[in-house]
C-alpha positions in Angstrom: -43.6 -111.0 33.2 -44.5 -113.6 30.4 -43.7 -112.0 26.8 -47.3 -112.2 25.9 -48.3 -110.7 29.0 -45.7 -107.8 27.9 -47.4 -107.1 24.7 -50.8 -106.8 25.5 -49.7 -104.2 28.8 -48.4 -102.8 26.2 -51.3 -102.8 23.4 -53.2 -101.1 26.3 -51.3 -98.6 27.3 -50.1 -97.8 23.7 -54.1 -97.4 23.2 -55.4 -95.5 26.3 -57.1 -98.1 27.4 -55.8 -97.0 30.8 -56.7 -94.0 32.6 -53.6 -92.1 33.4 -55.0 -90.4 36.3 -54.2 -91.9 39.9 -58.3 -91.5 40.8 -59.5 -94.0 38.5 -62.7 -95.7 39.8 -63.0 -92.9 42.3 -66.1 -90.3 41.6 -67.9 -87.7 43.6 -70.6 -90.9 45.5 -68.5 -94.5 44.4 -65.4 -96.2 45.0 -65.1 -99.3 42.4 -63.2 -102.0 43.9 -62.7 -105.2 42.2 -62.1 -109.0 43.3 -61.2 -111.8 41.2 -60.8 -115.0 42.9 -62.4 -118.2 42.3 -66.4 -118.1 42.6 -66.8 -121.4 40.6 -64.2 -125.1 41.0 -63.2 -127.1 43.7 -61.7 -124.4 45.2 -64.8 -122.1 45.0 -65.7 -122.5 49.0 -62.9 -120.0 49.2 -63.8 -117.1 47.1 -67.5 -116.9 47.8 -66.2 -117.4 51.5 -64.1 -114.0 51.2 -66.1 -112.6 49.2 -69.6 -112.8 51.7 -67.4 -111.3 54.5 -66.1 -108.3 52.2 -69.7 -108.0 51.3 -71.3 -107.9 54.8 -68.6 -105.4 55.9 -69.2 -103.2 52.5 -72.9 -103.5 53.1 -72.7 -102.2 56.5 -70.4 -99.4 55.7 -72.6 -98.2 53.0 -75.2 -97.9 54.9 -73.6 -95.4 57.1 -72.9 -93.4 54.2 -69.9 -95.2 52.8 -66.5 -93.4 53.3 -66.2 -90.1 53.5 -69.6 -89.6 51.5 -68.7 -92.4 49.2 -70.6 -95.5 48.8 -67.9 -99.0 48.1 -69.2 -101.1 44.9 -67.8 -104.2 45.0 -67.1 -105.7 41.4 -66.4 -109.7 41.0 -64.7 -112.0 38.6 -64.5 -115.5 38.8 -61.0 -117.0 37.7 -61.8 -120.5 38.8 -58.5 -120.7 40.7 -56.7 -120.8 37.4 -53.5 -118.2 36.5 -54.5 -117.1 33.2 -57.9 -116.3 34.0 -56.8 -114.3 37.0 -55.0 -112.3 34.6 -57.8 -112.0 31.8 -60.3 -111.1 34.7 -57.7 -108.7 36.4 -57.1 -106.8 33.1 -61.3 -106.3 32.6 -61.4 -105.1 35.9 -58.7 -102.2 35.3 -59.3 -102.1 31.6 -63.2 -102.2 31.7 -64.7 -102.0 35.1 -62.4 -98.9 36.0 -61.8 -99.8 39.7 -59.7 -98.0 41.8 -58.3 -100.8 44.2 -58.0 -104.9 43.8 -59.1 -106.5 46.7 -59.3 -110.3 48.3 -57.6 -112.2 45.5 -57.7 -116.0 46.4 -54.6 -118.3 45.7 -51.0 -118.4 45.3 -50.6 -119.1 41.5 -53.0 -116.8 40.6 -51.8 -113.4 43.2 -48.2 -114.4 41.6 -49.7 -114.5 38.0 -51.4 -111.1 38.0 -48.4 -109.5 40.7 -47.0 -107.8 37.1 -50.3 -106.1 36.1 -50.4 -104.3 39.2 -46.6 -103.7 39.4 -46.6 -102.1 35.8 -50.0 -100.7 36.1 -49.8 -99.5 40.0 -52.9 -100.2 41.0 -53.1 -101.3 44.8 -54.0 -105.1 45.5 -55.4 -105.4 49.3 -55.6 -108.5 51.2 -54.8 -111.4 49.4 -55.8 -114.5 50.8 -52.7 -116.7 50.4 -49.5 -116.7 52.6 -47.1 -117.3 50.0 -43.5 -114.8 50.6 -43.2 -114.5 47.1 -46.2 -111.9 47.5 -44.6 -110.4 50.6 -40.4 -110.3 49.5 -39.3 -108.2 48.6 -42.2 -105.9 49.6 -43.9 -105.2 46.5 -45.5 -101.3 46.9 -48.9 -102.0 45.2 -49.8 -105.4 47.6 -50.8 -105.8 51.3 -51.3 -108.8 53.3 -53.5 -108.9 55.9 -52.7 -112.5 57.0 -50.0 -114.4 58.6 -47.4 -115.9 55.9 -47.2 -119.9 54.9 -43.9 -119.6 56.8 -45.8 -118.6 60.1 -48.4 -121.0 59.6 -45.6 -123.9 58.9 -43.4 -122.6 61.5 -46.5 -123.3 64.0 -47.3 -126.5 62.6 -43.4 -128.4 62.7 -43.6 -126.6 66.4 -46.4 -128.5 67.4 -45.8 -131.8 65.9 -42.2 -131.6 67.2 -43.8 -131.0 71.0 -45.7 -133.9 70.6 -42.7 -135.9 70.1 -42.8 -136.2 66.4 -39.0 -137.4 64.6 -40.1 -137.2 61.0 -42.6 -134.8 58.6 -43.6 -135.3 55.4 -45.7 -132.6 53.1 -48.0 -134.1 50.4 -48.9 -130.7 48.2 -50.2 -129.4 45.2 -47.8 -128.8 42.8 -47.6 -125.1 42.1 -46.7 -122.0 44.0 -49.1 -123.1 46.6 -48.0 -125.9 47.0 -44.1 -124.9 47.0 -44.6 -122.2 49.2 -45.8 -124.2 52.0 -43.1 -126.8 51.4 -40.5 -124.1 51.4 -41.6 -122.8 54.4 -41.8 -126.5 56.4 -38.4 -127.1 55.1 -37.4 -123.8 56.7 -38.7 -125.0 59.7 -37.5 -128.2 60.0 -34.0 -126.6 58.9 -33.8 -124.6 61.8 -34.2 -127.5 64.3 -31.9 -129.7 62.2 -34.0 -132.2 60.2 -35.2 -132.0 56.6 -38.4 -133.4 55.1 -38.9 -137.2 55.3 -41.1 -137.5 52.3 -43.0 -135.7 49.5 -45.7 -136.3 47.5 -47.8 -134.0 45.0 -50.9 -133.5 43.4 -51.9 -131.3 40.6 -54.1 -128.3 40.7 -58.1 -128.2 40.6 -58.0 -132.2 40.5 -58.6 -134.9 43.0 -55.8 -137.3 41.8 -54.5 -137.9 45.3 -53.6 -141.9 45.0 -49.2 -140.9 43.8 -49.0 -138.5 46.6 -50.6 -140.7 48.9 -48.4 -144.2 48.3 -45.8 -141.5 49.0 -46.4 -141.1 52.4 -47.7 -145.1 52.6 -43.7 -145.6 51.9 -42.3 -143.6 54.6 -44.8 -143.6 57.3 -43.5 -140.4 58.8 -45.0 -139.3 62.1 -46.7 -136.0 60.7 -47.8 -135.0 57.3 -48.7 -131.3 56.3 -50.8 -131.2 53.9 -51.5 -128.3 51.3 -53.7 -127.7 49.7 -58.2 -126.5 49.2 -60.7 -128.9 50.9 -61.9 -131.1 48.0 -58.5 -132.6 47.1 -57.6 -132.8 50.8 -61.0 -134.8 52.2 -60.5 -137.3 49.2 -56.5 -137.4 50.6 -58.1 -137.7 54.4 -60.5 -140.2 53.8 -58.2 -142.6 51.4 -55.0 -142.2 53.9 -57.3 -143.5 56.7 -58.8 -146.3 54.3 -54.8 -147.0 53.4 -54.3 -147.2 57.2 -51.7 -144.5 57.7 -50.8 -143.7 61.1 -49.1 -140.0 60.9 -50.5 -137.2 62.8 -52.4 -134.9 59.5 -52.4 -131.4 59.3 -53.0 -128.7 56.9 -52.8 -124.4 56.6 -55.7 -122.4 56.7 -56.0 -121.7 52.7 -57.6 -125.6 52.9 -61.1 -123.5 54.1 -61.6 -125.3 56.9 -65.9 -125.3 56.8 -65.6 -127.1 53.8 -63.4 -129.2 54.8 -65.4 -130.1 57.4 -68.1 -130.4 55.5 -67.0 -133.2 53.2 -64.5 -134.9 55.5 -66.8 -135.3 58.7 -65.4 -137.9 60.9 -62.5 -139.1 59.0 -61.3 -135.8 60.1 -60.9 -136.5 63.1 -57.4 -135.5 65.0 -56.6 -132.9 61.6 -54.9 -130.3 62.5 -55.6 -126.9 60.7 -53.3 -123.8 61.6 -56.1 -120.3 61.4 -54.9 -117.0 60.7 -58.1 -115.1 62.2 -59.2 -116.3 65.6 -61.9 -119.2 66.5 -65.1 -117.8 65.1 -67.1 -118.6 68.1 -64.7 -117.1 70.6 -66.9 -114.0 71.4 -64.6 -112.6 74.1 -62.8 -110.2 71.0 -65.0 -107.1 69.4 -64.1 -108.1 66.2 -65.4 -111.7 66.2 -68.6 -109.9 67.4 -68.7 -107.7 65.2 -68.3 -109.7 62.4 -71.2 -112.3 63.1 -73.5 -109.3 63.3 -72.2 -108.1 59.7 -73.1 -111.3 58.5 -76.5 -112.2 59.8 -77.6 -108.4 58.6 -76.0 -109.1 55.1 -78.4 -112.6 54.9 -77.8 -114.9 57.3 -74.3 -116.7 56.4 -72.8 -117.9 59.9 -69.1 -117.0 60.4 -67.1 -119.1 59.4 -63.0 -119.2 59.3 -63.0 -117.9 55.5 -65.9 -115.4 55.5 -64.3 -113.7 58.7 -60.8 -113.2 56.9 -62.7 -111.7 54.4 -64.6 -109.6 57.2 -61.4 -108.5 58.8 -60.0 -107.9 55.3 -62.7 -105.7 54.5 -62.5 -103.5 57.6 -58.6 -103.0 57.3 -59.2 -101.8 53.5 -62.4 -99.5 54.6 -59.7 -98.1 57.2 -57.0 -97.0 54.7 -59.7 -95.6 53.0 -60.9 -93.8 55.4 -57.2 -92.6 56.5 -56.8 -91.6 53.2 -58.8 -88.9 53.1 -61.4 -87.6 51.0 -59.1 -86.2 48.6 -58.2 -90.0 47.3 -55.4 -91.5 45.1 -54.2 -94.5 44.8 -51.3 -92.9 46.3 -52.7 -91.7 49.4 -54.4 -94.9 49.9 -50.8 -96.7 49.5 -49.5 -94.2 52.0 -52.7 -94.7 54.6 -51.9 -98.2 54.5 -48.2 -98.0 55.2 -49.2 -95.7 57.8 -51.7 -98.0 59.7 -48.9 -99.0 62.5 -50.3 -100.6 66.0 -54.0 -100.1 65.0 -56.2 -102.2 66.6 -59.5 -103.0 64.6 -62.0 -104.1 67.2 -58.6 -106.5 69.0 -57.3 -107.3 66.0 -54.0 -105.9 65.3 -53.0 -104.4 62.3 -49.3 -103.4 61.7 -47.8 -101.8 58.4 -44.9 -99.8 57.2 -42.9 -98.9 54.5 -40.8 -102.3 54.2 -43.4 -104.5 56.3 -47.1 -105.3 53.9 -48.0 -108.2 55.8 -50.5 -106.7 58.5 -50.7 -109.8 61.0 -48.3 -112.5 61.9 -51.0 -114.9 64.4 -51.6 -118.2 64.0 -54.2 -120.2 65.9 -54.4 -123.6 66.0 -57.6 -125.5 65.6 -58.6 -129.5 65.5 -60.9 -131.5 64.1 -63.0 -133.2 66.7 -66.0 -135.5 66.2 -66.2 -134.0 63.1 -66.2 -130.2 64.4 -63.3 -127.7 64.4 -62.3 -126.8 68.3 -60.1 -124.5 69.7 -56.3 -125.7 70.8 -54.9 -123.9 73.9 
């Protein structure tokens, strides 16, 4: 924890500022949950994406009756994919906005910049969309993962290019903890099959400044390249490599939010390969796929995408632990129902937790861009 960071914990707690009491944000009819993820930027696709799925499954919920005779209020702050903000809009939430439980936090950099607030404060964070392992070892008691880690997603990827005959991989990256963490986890991957990364090449955060990372990967030509990073810097990378003329097979993990990726790559995107950690959204043999489409179109309309159903499923695993948690509910119990929820299956989606394992799901599915539409791999 940052010095600064130190001192105003501190000024806080010094002050009262900070409700004592485990049940804070909890009352007789409301639960207050608060998410804090980017709602404006280039990287904004992704936390109004999470953010519509959380709502359509709170919406639904609520109108039951909410949990246990409580209705969910969902409170958001936009930190524009940006650390610092993360951690000013974190502290309002606790500080201010009293809520009970954090929830759908967007981005490496900024789970890892507010992981101290909610170590010091204890205050349960829930379904963080980011695969990073520094936000799942060592298991941190306030934070649960819903989705597959960066490791399983690069794992899948170096597997696949490697059956395909591949000899070399390169990662062009943003340079942070995103970026690094998906790096890490492809050079664990290539490690364990005896080969190291051919090439790297960076870019820096909420910018489009692709060109440096780019001649990179013009200089070694590997065979693949995984690319990390959100859709806006990515398309501009797509688009330019295939202007450039480079050849390697391109693929990228699912924090790139693949709709908008779509959106503004079209065509060029052709052959991308993007690993998922929820299943295809228009495979309607699984309950949960179902049942998230209909959340959806009774919230407003949105169509499922890849990012507003990992905020779905990450709704409906946080509404379960509250459920499990009783009516009688801490932050405690809800920490306890979540370490609790072990082989549950949420409409076929598998949810797995214990007392050393937060990450809920280890799947990856593996999807390609075609004619400039996202299909299914076998």
């Amino acid at each position: 924890m940052s010095s600064s960071l130190r001192h105003v914990l501190a000024a806080l707690l010094s002050c009262g500022a900070f409700s004592a009491h485990a049940e804070e944000g909890v009352t007789d009819t409301e639960i207050r949950i608060g998410m804090v993820n980017a709602q404006s930027g280039p990287a904004s696709g992704l936390g109004k994406g999470m953010r519509a799925g959380a709502e359509a499954v709170i919406q639904a919920v609520n109108a039951k009756g909410g949990v246990h005779g409580r209705k969910i209020t969902l409170l958001v702050g936009d930190d524009g994919y940006e650390p610092e903000r993360a951690v000013d809009e974190t502290l309002k939430m606790i500080e201010q906005q009293k809520v009970f439980s954090l929830f759908g936090y967007v981005g490496t950099p900024t789970g890892n910049a507010v992981l101290p607030i909610v170590k010091e404060l204890d205050v349960p964070l829930v379904g963080l969309f980011t695969g990073a392992m520094s936000l799942r070892q060592p298991v941190t008691r306030q934070v649960f993962n819903v989705r597959a880690s960066y490791d399983d997603e690069a794992e899948a990827l170096v597997a696949h290019f490697l059956s395909r005959g591949a000899k070399s991989v390169a990662v062009f990256y943003q340079d942070d903890g995103f970026g690094q963490a998906v790096l890490s986890g492809t050079d664990k991957a290539l490690k364990r099959r005896g080969m190291a990364i051919a090439a790297r090449g960076t870019f820096a955060r909420n910018t489009l400044a692709v060109k440096t990372g780019l001649a990179a990967m013009l200089e070694a030509k590997p065979d693949a390249v995984v690319m990390v990073g959100p859709y806006a810097p990515l398309a501009a990378f797509i688009k330019e490599a295939r202007s450039a003329g480079l050849k390697s097979q391109l693929a990228t993990v699912s924090f790139v939010g693949t709709d908008n990726l779509v959106a503004q790559v079209g065509k060029d995107g052709d052959g991308v390969l993007i690993s998922q950690v929820v299943p295809f959204p228009q495979d309607d043999d699984l309950a949960v796929t179902r049942a998230c489409r209909v959340a959806l179109k009774d919230a407003g309309g949105e169509a499922l995408g890849f990012v507003n159903f990992e905020g779905c499923v990450t709704a409906r695993v946080l509404v379960a632990a509250l459920d499990r948690a009783g009516k009688d509910l801490t932050r405690k119990s809800l920490v306890e129902a979540l370490e609790g929820m072990q082989k549950v299956e949420l409409d076929g989606f598998a949810v797995q937790f214990s007392a050393d394992n937060h990450q809920a799901s280890n799947k990856v599915f593996m999807t390609q861009i075609r004619d400039g539409k996202v299909t299914k791999m076998p």
